[in-house]
C-alpha positions, 0 to 999 in steps of 0.5 A: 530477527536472526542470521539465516545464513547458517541453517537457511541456506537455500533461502539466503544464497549470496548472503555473508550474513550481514543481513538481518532476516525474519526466522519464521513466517512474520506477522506485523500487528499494529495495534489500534489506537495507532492505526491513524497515527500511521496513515497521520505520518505518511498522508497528513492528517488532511488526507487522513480524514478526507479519505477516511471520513469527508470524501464518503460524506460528500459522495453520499450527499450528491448521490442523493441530490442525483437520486432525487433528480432521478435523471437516467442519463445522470445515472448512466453518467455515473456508473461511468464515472465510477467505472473509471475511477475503479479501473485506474484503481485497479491499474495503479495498484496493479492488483490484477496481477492477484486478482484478475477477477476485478476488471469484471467490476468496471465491465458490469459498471459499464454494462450497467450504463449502457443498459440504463441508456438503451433499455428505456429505463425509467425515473424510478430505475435511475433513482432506486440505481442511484441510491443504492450508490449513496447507501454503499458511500455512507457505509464505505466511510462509516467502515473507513471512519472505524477502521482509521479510527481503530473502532475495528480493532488492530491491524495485521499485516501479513504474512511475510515469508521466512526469510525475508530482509528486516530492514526491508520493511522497517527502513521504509522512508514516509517523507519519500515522494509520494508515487514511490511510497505508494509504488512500494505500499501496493507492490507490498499488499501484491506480495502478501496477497500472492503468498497468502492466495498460493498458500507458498512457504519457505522459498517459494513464498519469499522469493515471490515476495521479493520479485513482486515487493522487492525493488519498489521497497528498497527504492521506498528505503532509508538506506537501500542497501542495508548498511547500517554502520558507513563510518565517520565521514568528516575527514572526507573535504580534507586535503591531503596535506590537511589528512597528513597532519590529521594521521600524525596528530592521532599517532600522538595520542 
């Protein structure tokens, strides 16, 4: 932390100095045996493990009741499906504003099923398609399993240019409604995404983190504006009669 008010100018301008900023380039390291506490306190211990662990394990078992049914059209429904979940993905977390390569996973997902229905393709085709897909659900969730699990070692986020407000990041709220922290944690993945692809430093990088992660930040923020100290407010219901009396008593002591 540091005041960069003096030495950082062009980094810091309309800034009095009252903002505690990151004095170089910044790393969050969160070691692992934490990891699952974090995703703990901000979606439960529930949605922790289904998303971690259950969800993958019920995918793989359906994909391999499919895959012994060996269906076409069950296939081509299925790459469907997948197609659409991975685009409203992309949608939500607005990642394609980093890598706009990524729509072209929904478009082969499609291809792929429109190819199953109109090429003539076989029980055989459907079941090898199919498991293929319950393999790649058992290792996503063993992958998942380990990384929450902190099996993979810690987890660093980053980087987060110089220059950058402190309380930012450390003010995030994790009993704000769920669409804003999920606004502010993807527009912060976009930030670091877009510093680290365009390899920006100094200006360039903070200024495209605080245009990409800024806003949805201070909306996800215990206290959006920085202050840290507001005063004692207990005299504010008083009267003003009530407030003569209270200035009078303190002139006493």
């Amino acid at each position: 932390m540091g005041d960069l008010r003096w030495d950082k100018k062009e980094l810091t301008e309309g800034d009095p100095g009252f903002i505690y900023r990151t004095t170089r380039e910044t790393n969050i390291v969160i070691p692992a045996k934490f990891i699952e506490e974090l995703f703990v306190g901000v979606i439960g211990s529930f949605w922790t493990s289904f998303l971690s662990f259950y969800l993958w394990i019920a995918l793989f078992v359906i994909l391999l009741v499919l895959t012994l049914w060996g269906q076409p059209r069950i296939a081509a429904l299925v790459f469907v499906l997948l197609a659409l979940v991975l685009g409203a993905g992309i949608a939500i977390t607005r990642l394609d504003r980093v890598f706009g390569v990524l729509w072209l996973l929904p478009l082969i997902l499609v291809g792929a099923a429109l190819w199953i229905c109109f090429s003539g393709a076989g029980p055989l085709t459907a079941r090898i398609s199919l498991g293929i897909l319950a393999a790649l659900s058992l290792l996503t969730g063993g992958v998942a399993s380990q990384f929450v699990g902190g099996a993979l070692g810690p987890l660093q986020v980053g980087p987060i240019p110089e220059g950058t407000p402190v309380n930012l990041i450390m003010n995030i709220n994790p009993q704000a409604p769920p669409e804003v922290l999920l606004d502010a944690g993807t527009a912060f993945l976009r930030g670091i995404l877009m510093v680290k692809a365009g390899n920006l430093k100094g200006e360039p990088a903070l200024h495209t983190f605080e245009k990409e992660a800024g806003l949805p930040l201070l909306k996800a923020s215990k206290c959006p504006d920085f202050v840290l100290d507001r005063g004692h407010w207990f005299g504010e219901s008083l009267s003003d009669d009530e407030k003569n009396q209270l200035i009078a008593f303190l002139r006493t002591l």
